[in-house]
C-alpha positions in Angstrom: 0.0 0.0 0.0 1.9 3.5 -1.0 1.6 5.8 2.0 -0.6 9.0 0.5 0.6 11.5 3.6 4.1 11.6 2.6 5.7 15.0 2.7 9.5 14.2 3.0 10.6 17.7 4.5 7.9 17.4 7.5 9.2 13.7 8.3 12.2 15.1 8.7 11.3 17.9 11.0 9.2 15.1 12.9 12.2 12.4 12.9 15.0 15.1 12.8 13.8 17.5 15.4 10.7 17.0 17.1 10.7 13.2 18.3 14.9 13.4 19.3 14.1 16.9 21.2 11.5 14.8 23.2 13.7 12.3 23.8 16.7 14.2 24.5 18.5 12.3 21.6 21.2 14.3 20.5 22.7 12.0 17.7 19.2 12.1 16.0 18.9 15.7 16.0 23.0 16.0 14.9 22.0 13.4 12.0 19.1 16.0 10.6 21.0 19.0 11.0 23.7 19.8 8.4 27.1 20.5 9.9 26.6 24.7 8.8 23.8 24.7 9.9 22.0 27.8 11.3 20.3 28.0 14.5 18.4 31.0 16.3 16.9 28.3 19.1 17.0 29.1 22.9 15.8 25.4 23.2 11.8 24.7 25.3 11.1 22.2 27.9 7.3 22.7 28.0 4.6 20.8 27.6 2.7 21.2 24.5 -0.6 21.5 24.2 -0.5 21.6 20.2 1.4 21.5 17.4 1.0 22.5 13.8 3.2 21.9 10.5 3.2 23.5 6.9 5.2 22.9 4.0 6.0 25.0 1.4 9.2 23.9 -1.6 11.9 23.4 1.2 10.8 24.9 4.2 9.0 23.7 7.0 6.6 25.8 9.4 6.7 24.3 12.9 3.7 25.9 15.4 4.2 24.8 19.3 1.4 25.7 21.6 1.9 25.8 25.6 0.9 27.8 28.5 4.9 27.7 29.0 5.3 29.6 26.4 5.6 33.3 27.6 8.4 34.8 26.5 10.9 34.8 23.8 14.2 36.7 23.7 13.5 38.4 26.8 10.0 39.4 24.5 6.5 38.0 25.8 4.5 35.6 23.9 1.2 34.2 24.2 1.7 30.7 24.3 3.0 29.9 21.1 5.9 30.0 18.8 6.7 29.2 15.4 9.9 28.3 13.8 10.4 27.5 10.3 13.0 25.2 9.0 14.8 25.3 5.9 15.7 21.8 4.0 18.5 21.7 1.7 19.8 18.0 0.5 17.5 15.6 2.8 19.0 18.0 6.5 18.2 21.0 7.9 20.3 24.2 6.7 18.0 26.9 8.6 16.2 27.1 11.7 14.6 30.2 12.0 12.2 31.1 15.5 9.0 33.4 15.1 6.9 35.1 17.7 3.4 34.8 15.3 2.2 32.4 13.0 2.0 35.4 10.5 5.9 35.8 10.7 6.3 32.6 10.6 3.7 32.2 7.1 5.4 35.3 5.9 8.8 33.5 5.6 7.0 30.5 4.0 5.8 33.0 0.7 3.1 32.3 -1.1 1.1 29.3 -0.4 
C-alpha cells in the first residue's frame, strides 16, 4: 500500500527534530542537521498542548502551543511560537524562530 501522507521535509522535521528533542537524543537531531547549519533556538522544555506543521518547496513551518510559552528573547508571547526550518539536500540548513504564525507564514511566501 503507498503511503498518501508523505511529505519528505515534515518527516524530517518530525524524525529530525521533534521526536529526538522529546527524547533528548542528540545523535538524531545532529543526523538532521547539516554541519553549517543555522540555528536562532534558545531550546523549550514545556509541555505542548499543540502543534502545527506546513510545508512549502523546502521549508518547514513548525507551530508549538503551551501555557509555558511566555516569552521569547526576553519578549512575551502568548503561548505559542513558530519556527520554520529550511531543507537543503534531505537536512536541515536553517532554523529560524518566530513570535506569530504570521511571521512565521510570511517566511513560507506564497502558499
Amino acid at each position: 500500500m503507498t503511503n498518501v501522507l508523505r511529505n519528505d521535509n515534515i518527516d524530517l522535521v518530525v524524525s529530525g527534530w521533534i521526536k529526538p528533542r522529546r527524547d533528548l537524543d542528540l545523535d538524531a537531531i545532529e543526523r538532521a542537521l547539516h554541519p553549517d547549519a543555522v540555528l536562532s533556538s534558545d531550546g523549550w522544555h514545556i509541555n505542548l498542548t499543540g502543534i502545527e506543521l506546513q510545508s512549502a518547496g523546502d521549508l518547514v513551518m513548525l507551530g508549538l502551543h503551551s501555557a509555558d510559552l511566555t516569552s521569547m528573547a526576553g519578549v512575551r508571547i502568548d503561548g505559542q511560537v513558530y519556527v520554520v526550518f529550511t531543507i537543503a539536500d534531505g537536512v536541515i540548513v536553517r532554523i529560524h524562530e518566530c513570535r506569530t504564525r504570521e511571521e512565521a507564514l510570511e517566511l513560507l511566501g506564497p502558499g
